[in-house]
C-alpha positions in Angstrom: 110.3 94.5 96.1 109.3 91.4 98.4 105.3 90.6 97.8 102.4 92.9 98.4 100.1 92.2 101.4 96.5 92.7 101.0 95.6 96.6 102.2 93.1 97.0 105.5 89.4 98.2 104.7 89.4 102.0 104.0 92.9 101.7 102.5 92.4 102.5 98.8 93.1 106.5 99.4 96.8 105.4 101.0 97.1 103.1 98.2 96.1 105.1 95.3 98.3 108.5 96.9 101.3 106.0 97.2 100.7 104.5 94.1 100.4 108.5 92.4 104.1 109.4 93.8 105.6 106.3 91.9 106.5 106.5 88.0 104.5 104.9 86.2 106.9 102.8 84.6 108.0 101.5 88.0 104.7 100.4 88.5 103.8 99.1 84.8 107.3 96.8 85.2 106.6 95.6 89.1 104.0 92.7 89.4 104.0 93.8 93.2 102.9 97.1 92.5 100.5 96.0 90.1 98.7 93.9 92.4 98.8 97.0 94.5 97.2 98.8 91.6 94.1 96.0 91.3 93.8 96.1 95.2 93.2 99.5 94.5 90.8 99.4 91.5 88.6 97.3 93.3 88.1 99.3 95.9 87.0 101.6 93.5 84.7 99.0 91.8 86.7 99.5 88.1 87.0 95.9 88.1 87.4 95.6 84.2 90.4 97.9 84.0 91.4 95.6 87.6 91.1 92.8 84.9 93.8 94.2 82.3 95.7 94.8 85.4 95.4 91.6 86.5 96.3 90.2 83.1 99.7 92.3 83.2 100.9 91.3 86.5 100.0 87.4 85.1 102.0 88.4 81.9 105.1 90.0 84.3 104.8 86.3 86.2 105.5 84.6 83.3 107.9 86.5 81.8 112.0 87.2 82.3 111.1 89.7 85.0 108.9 86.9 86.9 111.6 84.3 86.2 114.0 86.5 88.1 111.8 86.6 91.2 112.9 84.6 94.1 110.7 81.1 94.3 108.5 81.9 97.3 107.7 85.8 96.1 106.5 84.2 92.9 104.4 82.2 94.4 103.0 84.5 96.6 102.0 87.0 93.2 100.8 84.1 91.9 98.2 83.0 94.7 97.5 86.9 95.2 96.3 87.4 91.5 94.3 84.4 91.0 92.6 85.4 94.8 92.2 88.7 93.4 90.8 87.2 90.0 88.3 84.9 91.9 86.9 87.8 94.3 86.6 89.9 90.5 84.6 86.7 89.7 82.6 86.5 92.6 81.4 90.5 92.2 80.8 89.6 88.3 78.5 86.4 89.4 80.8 84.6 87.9 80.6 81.3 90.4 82.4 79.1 88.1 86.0 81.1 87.4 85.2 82.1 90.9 86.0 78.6 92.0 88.7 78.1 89.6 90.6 81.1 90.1 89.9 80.2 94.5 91.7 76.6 93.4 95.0 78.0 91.3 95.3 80.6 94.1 95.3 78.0 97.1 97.6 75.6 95.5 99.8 78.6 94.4 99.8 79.3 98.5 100.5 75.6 99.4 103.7 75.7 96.6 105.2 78.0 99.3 106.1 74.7 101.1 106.6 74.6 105.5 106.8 78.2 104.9 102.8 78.7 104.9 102.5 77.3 108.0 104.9 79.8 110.0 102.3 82.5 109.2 
């Protein structure tokens, strides 16, 4: 499944209804999905059980599953959770992991090479 894009304001119904007609074993083995998932629990405000998610796709990146991504989707997951993890710090008042999670996420971005710049 390539990389999750961030949803559009007022998406979390379409992504919780898709997210209900999956298996959740699908989901629970797909770090795409999973970031789905967070997107999803944030909207919602649940952003501890967003952290455990978070810490599972994290776990899937750096695991056999992850290492069998191709380069660029990795990356992207990568970026997308520690963005994800710095906007959780930033609704926590967390300011310092805020800007730590910002900084892994934008050199996890500029890993993608000339690529970035096409989009």
């Amino acid at each position: 499944m390539p990389a999750a894009r961030s949803p559009q304001p007022g998406g979390s119904a379409t992504l919780e209804r898709w997210l209900r007609l999956l298996p959740e074993e699908m989901i629970q083995r797909n770090p795409g999905l999973l970031m789905i998932k967070a997107w999803a629990l944030q909207f919602m405000w649940q952003l501890d059980l967003q952290a455990k998610v978070l810490q599972q796709v994290e776990e899937l990146l750096n695991s056999e599953p992850g290492a069998s991504l191709p380069v660029e989707e990795l990356h992207i997951l990568r970026g997308q959770n520690f963005l994800t993890k710095s906007s959780a710090a930033y609704f926590n008042n967390q300011a310092r992991w805020r800007s730590i999670f910002a900084g892994k996420s934008w050199r996890s971005f500029l890993h993608r090479g000339p690529l970035c710049a096409r989009r």
